[in-house]
PAZAPA-4460 file (N, C-alpha, C; in steps of 0.05 Angstrom, whole numbers, plus 32768, in hexadecimal, padded with zeros to 4 digits):
% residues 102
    n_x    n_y    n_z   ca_x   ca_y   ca_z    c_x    c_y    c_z   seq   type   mol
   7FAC   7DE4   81F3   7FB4   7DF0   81DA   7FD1   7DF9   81DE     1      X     A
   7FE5   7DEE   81C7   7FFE   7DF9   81D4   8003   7E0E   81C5     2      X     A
   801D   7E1F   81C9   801E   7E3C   81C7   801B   7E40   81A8     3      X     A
   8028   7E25   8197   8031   7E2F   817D   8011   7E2D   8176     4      X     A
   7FFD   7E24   8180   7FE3   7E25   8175   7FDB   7E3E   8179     5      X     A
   7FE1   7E4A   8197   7FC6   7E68   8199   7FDD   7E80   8188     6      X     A
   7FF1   7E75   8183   8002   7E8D   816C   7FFA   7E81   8159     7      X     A
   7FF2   7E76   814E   7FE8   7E6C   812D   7FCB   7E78   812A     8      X     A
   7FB9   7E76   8145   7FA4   7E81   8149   7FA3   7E9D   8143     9      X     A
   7FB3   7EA8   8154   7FBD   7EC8   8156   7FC2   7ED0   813E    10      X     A
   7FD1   7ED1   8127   7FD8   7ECF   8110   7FC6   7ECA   8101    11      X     A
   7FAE   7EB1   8103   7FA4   7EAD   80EC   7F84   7EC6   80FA    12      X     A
   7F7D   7ECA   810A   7F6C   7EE1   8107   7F7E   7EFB   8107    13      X     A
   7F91   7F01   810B   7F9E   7F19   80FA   7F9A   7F1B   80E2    14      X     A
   7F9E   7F09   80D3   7FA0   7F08   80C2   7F85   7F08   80B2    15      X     A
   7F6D   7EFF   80B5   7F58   7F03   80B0   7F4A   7F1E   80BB    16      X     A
   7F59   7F24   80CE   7F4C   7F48   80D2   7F57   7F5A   80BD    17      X     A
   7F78   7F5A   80BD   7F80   7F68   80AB   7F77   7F62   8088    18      X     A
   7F6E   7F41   807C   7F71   7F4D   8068   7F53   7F52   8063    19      X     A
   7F38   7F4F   8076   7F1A   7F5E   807A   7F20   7F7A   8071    20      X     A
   7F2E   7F7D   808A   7F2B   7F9F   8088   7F3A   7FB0   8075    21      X     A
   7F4B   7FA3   8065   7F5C   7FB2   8052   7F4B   7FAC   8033    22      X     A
   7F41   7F98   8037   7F35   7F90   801E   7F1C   7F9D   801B    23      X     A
   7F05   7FA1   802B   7EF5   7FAC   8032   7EF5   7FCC   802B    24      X     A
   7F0A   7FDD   8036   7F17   7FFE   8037   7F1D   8002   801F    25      X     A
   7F29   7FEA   800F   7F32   7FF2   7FF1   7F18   7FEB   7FE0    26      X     A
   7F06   7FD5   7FDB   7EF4   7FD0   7FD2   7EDA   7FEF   7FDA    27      X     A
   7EDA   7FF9   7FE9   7ECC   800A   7FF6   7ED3   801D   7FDD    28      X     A
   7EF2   8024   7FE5   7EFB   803F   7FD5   7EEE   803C   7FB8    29      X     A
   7EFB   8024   7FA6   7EF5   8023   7F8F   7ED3   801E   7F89    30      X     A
   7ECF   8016   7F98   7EA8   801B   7F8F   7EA6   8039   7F8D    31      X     A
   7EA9   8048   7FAA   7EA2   8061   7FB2   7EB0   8071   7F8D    32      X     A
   7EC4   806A   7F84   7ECD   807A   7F69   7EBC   8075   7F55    33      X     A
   7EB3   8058   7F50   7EA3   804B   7F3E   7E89   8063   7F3E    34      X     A
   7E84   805A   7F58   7E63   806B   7F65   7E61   8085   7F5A    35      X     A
   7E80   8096   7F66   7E7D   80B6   7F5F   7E7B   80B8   7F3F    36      X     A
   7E88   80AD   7F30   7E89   80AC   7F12   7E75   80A7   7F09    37      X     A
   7E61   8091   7F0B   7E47   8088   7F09   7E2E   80A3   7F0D    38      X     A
   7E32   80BB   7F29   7E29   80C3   7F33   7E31   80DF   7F1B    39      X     A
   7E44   80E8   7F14   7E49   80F9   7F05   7E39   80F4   7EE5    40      X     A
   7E34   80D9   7EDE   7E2C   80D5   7ECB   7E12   80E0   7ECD    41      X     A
   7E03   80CF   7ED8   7DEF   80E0   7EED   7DDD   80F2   7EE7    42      X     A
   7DE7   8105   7EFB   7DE3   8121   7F06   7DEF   813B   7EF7    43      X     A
   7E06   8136   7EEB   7E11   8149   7EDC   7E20   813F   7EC6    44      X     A
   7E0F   813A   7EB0   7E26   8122   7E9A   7E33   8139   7E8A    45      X     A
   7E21   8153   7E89   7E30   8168   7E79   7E4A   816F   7E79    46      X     A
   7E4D   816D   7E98   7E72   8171   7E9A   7E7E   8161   7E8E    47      X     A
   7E73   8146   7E84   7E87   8131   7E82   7E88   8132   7E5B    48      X     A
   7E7A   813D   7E55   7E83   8141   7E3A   7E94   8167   7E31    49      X     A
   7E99   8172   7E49   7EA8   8192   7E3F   7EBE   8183   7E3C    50      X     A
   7ECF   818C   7E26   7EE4   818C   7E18   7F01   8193   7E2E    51      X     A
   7F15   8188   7E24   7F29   8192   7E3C   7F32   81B0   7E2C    52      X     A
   7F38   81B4   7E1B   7F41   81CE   7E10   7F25   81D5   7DF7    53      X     A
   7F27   81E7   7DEB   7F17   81F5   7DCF   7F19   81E2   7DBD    54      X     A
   7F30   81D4   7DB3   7F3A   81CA   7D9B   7F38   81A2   7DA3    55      X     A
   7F34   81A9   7DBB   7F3A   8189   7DC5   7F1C   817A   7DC4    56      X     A
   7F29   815A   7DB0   7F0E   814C   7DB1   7F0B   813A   7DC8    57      X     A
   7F28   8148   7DCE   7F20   8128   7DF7   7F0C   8141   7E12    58      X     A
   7EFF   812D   7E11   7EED   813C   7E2A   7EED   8137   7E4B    59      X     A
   7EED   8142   7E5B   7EE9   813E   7E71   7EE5   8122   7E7F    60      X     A
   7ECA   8119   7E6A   7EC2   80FD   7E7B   7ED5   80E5   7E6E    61      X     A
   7EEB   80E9   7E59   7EFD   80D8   7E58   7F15   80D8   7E67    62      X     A
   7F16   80ED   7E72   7F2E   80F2   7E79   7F24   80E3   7E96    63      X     A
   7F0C   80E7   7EAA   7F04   80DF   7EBB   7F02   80C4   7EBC    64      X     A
   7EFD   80B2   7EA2   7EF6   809C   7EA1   7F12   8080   7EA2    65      X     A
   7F25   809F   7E8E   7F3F   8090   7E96   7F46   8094   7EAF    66      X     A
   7F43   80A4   7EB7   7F51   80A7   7ED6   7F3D   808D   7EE6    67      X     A
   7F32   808C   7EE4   7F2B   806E   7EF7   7F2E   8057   7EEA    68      X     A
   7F35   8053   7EDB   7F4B   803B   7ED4   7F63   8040   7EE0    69      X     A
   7F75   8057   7EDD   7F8B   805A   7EE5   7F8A   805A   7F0B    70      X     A
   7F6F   8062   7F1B   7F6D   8064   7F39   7F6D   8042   7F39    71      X     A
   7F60   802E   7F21   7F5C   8014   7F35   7F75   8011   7F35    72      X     A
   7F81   800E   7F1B   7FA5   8003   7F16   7FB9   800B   7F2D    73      X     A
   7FAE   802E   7F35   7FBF   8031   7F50   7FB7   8015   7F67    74      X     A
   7F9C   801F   7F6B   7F8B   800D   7F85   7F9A   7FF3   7F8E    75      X     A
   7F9C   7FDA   7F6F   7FA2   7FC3   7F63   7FC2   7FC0   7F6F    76      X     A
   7FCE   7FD9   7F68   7FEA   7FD5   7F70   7FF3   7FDA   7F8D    77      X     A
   7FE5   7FE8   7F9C   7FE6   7FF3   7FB1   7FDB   7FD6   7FC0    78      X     A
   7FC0   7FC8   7FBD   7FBB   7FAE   7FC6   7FD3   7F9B   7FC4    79      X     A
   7FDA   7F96   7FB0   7FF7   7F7F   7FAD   800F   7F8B   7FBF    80      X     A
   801A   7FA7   7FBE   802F   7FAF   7FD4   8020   7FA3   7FEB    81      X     A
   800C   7FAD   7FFB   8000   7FA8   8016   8003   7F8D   801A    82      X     A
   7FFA   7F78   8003   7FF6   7F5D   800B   8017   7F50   800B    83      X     A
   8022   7F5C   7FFE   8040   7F4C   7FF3   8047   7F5A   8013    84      X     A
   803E   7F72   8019   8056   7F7A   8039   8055   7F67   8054    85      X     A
   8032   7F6D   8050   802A   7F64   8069   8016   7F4F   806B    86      X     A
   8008   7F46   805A   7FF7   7F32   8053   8009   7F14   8054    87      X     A
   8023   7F1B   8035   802D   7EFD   803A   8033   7EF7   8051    88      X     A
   8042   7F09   8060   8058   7EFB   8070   8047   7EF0   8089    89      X     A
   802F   7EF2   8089   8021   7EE2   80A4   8018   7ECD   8094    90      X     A
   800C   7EC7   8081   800A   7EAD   806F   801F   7E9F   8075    91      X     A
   8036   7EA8   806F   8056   7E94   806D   8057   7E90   8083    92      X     A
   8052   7EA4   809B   805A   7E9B   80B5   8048   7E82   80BE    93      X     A
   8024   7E86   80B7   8015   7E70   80BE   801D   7E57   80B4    94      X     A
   802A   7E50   8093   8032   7E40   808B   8041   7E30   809B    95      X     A
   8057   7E3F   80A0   806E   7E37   80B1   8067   7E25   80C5    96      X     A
   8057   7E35   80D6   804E   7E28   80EC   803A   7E0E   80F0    97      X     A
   8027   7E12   80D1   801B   7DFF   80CE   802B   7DE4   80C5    98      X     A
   8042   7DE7   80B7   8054   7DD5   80AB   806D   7DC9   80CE    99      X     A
   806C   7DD1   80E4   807D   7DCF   80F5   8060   7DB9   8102   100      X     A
   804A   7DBE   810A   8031   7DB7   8113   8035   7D96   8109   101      X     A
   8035   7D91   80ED   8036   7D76   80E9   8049   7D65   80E5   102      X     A
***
């Protein structure tokens, strides 16, 4: 096996550890929010209809419901920074190498 193979090797299970375990940790997170929200519905839905002020017709469980749209949209963006930092550039590098290979 010559070298540029066990570095293409090296790289291509880096690369499959890192994007397991990052995809996995974020997928985790956003269930675990899905779950707690689900779990609030639940167990205590009363909170989710008190009012934010006296006069206010927005309640608690909207305000919560938008906020996890707004946690995936963070999550979503935070995934594409990670992949665009460190994801592509071992792709391009395997490319590379795979394109020198033939």
């Amino acid at each position: 096996m010559s070298s540029t193979a066990r570095h293409s090797d090296h790289l291509l299970r880096r690369l499959k550890k890192l994007r397991a375990r990052f995809s996995l940790g974020l997928s985790l997170l956003t269930l675990g929010a899905y779950f707690g929200f689900i779990l609030l519905v639940a167990f205590v839905p009363h909170w989710l209809t008190l009012p934010l002020s006296g006069e206010s017709r927005v309640t608690s469980g909207i305000l919560v419901g938008v906020g996890l749209y707004g946690f995936c949209v963070v999550v979503t963006g935070f995934y594409t920074w990670h992949a665009n930092r460190y994801i592509d550039p071992l792709l391009q590098e395997l490319q590379r190498l795979a394109a020198a290979q033939d």
